[in-house]
C-alpha positions in Angstrom: 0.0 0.0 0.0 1.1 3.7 -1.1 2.5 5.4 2.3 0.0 8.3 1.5 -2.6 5.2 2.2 -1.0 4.2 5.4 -3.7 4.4 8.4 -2.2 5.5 11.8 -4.8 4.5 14.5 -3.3 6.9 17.1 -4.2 9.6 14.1 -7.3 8.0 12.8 -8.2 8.7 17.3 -7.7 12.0 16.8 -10.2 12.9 14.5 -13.6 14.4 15.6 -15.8 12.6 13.6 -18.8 9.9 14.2 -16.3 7.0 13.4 -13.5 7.3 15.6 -15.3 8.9 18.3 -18.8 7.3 18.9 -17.6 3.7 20.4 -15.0 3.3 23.2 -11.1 3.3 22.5 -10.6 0.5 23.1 -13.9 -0.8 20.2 -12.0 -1.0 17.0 -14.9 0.9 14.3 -15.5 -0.6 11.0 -19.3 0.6 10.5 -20.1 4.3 8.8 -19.2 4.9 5.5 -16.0 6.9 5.8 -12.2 6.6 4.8 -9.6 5.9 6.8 -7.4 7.4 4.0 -6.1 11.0 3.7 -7.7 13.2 0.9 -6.6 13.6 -2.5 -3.8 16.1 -2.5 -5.7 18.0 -5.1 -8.6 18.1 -2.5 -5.7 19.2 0.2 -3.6 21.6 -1.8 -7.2 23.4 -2.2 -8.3 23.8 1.0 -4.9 25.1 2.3 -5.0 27.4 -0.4 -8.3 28.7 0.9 -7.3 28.7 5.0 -3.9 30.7 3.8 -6.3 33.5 2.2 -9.2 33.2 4.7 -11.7 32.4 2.2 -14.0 31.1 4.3 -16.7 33.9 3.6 -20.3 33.4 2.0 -19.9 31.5 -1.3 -21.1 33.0 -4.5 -24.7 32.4 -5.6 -25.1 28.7 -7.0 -25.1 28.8 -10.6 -21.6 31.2 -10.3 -19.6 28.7 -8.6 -19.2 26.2 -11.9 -20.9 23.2 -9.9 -23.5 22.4 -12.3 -21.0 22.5 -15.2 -18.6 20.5 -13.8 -20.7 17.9 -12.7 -22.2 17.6 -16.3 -18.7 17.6 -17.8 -18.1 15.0 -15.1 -21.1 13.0 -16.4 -20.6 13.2 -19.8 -16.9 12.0 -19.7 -17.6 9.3 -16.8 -21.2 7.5 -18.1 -21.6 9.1 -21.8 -24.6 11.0 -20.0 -25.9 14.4 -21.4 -26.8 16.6 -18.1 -27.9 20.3 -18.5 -26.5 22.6 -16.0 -29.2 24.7 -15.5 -31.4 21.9 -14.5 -28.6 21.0 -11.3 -29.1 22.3 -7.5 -26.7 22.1 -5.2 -27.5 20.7 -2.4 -25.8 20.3 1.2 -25.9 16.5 1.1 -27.2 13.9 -0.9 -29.8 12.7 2.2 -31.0 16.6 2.0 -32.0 15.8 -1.3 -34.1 12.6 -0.3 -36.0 14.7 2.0 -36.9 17.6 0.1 -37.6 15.3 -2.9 -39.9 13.6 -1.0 -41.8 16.3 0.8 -42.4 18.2 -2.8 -43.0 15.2 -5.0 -45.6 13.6 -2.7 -48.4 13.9 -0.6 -48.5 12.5 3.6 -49.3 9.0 3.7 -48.1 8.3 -0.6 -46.4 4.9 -0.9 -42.6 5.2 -1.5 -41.0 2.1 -3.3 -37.5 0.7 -1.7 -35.5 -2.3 -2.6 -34.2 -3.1 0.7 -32.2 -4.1 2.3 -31.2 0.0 2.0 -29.3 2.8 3.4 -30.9 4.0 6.7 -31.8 7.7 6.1 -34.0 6.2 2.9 -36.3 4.4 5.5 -36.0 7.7 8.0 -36.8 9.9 5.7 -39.9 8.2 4.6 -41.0 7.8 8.6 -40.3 11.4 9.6 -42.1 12.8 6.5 -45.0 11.3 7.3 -45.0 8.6 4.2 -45.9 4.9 3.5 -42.8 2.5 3.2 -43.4 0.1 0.0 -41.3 -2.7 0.2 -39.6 -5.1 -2.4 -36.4 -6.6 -1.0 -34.0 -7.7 -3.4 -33.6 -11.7 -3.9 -30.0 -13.3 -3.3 -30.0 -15.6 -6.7 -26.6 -17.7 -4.7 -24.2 -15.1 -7.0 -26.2 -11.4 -5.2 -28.6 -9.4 -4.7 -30.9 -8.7 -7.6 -34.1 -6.6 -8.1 -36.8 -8.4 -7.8 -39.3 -7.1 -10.9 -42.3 -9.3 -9.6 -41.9 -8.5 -6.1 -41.6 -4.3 -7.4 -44.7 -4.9 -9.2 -46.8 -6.6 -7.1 -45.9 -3.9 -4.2 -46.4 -1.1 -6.0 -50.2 0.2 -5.2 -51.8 2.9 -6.7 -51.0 5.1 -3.7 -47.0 4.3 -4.6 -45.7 7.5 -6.0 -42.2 7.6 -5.9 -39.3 4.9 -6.7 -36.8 5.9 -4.5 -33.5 3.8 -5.7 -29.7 3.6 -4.3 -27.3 2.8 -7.3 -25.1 1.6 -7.1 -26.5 -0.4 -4.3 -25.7 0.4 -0.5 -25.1 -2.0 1.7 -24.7 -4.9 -0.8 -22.7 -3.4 -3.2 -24.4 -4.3 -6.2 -24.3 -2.3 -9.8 -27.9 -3.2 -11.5 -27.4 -3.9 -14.8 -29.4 -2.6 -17.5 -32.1 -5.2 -17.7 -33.1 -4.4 -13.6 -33.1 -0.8 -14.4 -34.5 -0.8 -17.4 -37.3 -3.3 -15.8 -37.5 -0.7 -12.7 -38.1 1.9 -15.7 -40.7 0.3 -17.4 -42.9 -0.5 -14.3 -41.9 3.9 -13.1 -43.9 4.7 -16.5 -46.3 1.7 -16.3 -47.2 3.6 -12.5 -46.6 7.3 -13.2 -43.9 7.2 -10.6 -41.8 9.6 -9.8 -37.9 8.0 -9.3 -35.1 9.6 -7.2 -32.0 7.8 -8.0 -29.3 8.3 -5.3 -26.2 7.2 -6.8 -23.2 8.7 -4.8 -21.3 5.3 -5.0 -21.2 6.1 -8.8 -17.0 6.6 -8.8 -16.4 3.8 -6.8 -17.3 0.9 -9.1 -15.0 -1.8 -10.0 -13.9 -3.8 -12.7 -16.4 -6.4 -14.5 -20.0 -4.0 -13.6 -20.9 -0.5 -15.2 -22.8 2.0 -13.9 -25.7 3.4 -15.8 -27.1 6.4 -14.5 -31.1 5.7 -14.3 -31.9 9.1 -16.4 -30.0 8.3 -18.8 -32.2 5.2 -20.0 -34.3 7.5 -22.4 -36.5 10.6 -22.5 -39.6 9.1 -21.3 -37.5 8.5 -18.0 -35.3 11.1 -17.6 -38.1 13.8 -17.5 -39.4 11.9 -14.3 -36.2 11.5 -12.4 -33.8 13.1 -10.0 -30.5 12.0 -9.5 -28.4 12.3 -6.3 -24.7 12.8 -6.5 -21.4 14.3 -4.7 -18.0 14.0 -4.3 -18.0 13.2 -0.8 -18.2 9.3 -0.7 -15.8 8.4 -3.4 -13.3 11.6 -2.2 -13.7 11.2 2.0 -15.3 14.5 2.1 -18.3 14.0 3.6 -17.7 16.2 6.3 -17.4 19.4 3.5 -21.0 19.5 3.1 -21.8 19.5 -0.9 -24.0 17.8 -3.4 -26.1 18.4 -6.5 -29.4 17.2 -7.2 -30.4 16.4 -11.4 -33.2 17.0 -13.2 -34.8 16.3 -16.1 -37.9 18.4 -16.3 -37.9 21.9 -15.2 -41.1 21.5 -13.9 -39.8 19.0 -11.4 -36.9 21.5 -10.5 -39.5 24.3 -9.8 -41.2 22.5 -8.0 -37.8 21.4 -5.9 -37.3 24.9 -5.2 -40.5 25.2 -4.1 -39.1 24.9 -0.6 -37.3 27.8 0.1 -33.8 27.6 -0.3 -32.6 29.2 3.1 -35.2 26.3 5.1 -32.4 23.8 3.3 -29.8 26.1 4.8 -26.7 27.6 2.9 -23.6 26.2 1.2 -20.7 25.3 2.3 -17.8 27.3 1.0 -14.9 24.7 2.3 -17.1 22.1 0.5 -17.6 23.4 -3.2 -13.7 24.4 -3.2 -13.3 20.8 -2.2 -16.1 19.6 -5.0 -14.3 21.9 -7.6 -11.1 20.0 -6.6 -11.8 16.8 -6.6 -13.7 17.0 -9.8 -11.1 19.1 -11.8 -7.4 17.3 -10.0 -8.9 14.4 -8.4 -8.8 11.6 -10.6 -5.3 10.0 -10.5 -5.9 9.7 -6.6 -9.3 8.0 -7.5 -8.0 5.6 -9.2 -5.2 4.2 -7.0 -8.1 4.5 -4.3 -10.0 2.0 -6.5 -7.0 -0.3 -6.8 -6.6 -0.3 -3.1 -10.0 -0.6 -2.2 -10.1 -3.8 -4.9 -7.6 -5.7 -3.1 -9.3 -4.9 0.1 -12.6 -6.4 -1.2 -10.9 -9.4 -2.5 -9.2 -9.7 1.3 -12.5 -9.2 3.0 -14.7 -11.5 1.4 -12.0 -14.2 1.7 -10.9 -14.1 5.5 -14.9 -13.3 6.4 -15.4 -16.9 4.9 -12.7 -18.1 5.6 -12.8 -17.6 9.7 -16.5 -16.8 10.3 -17.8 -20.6 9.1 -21.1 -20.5 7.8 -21.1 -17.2 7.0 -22.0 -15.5 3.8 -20.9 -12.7 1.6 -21.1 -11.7 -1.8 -18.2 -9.5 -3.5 -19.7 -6.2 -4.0 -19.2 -4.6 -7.2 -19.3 -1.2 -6.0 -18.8 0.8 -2.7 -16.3 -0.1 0.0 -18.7 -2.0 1.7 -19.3 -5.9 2.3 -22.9 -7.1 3.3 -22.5 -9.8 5.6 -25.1 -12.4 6.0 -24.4 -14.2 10.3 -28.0 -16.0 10.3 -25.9 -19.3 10.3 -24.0 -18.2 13.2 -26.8 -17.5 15.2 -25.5 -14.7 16.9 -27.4 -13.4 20.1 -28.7 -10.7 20.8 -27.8 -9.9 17.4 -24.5 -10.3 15.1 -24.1 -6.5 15.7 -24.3 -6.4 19.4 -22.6 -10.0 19.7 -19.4 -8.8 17.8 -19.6 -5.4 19.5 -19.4 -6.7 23.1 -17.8 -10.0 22.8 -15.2 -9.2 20.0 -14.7 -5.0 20.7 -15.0 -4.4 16.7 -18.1 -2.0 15.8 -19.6 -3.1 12.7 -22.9 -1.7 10.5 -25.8 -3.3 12.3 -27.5 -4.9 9.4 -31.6 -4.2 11.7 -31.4 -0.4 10.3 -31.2 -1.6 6.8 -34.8 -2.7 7.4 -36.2 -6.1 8.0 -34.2 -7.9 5.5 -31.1 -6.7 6.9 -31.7 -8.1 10.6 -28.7 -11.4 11.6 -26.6 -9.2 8.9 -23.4 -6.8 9.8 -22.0 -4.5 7.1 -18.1 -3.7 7.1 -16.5 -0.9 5.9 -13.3 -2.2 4.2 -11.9 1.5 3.3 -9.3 0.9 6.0 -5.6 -0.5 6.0 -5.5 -4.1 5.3 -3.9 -4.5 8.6 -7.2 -3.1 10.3 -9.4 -5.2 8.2 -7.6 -8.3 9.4 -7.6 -7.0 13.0 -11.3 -6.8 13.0 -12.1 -9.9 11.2 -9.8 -11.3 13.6 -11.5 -10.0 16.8 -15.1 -11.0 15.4 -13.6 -14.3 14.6 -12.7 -14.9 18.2 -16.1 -14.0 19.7 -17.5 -17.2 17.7 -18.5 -19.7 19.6 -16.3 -22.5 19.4 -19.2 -25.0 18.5 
């Protein structure tokens, strides 16, 4: 590994953030979704830049920071995908986005259709907006996790009004290919749904799958969806507060704006220097990130079933993340609190992913290798010995 990839645990202790400071020193943390990596130099050099000059004041107005054009240049070059800059927002965060999308595009008590198992805030969001979880859990055909079409169709009422999709897919890592999405497609024009795609895990997709942005399955479909991105997953920004929101219908941004921007609250200047960054100067660090985080799959998925017998795991395609399946193991109370106080290692606990997700942990392999075997290694000795 690359020195600049090194992970110093007295360092990583230091930082102020969820991941290092939520569990106990002595609870090794393997759970949210951030790096333990340093940021691109690019990313760095920038925000120096900007401390050394102060300029930390109110950011220019949205569409004079070069956000929207960057991001469609980003697009274009990345997934041969035609996005109009005036039809982007920026956004604080891509969860921001689910929420407002949600509160403007539907009514209390409108059906919102998940594949789950699926990132927590998607099921939060739903709950504290006051709509109606529609469920259609993906199917594990032995090789992953697939979309079920039947199961999409059959839950889908006529209250559903919104497809609310994660690609590519968090916590199991999967990139739908294009018969699932152009299936989910076909049944969000069979329903007249409405489809926010979130697909921040878009740069972090590795060799052997292809992501297709949803909108940019056709016309029909583009004019009905909004699509969720930012730098801060694939850059380990997330802190930096940025994102954009995509449209394909102007009518649909209107009606996004129809919330008042300053109830969404105001940008972040540290985090569109950062975005501009990592966007213009960021790809060679990218890709040796990706060629770190490959051999850090590869590792995980092998020592998981190697010394957890009976467990199961899939090699994600995306993310940094590996969906564990413990309902073998028989873990009590639950995998997540079983590893947690018997083994000290703080995994994902697979019961906020929804009801799918419960006897499952998810690990976050964005870590040195030697950490990844450490906390493989501490769950492995919690097991009981028969």
């Amino acid at each position: 590994m690359s020195e600049r990839f090194d992970v110093d645990l007295e360092v990583r202790r230091r930082t102020q953030g969820e991941k290092w400071q939520h569990y106990p020193p002595d609870v090794l943390p393997l759970w949210v979704a951030d790096m333990d990596f340093g940021i691109a130099p690019a990313v760095r050099d920038a925000l120096c830049e900007a401390l050394e000059i102060a300029d930390f004041g109110y950011p220019r107005p949205p569409r004079e920071t070069g956000i929207p054009e960057l991001f469609a240049a980003r697009m274009a070059e990345r997934f041969a995908w035609s996005v109009d800059p005036s039809l982007v927002e920026i956004l604080c965060e891509v969860v921001q986005g689910i929420y407002v999308a949600l509160l403007q595009f539907t009514e209390p008590g409108d059906g919102v259709l998940v594949q789950t198992p699926i990132y927590p805030p998607f099921l939060s969001a739903i709950r504290e907006t006051g709509r109606r979880l529609v469920e259609a859990p993906l199917r594990d055909d032995g090789s992953g996790y697939r979309v079920d079409l039947d199961a999409s169709r059959a839950a889908c009422d006529e209250g559903t009004k919104v497809l609310l999709l994660c690609n590519p897919h968090n916590p199991t890592g999967r990139v739908f290919d294009r018969a699932e999405l152009e299936g989910l497609a076909e049944l969000a024009l069979e329903r007249d749904l409405q489809v926010v795609s979130d697909e921040i895990h878009a740069d972090l997709v590795y060799p052997g799958a292809v992501h297709r942005p949803f909108a940019s399955l056709g016309p029909e479909i583009s004019g009905r969806t909004t699509t969720l991105y930012s730098a801060s997953k694939a850059f380990n920004i997330a802190g930096l507060r940025c994102a954009v929101a995509a449209f394909g219908a102007r009518a649909a941004l209107r009606r996004f704006r129809e919330l008042p921007h300053h109830v969404r609250g105001g940008l972040s200047q540290p985090g569109l220097v950062a975005t501009r960054a990592a966007w213009e100067r960021g790809g060679p660090w990218l890709d040796e990130v990706l060629k770190i985080l490959r051999g850090n799959r590869d590792f995980t998925v092998e020592e998981v079933s190697k010394r957890w017998p009976g467990a199961r795991v899939h090699r994600p395609e995306a993310t940094y993340l590996a969906w564990v399946d413990t309902r073998p193991l028989r873990l009590q109370p639950s995998p997540y609190a079983h590893f947690l106080e018997r083994g000290r290692v703080a995994f994902s606990d697979g019961a906020h992913f929804g009801t799918p997700g419960e006897h499952f942990v998810r690990i976050n392999f964005a870590t040195s290798r030697a950490v990844i075997d450490e906390g493989i290694e501490r769950a492995a000795r919690s097991l009981p010995s028969c």
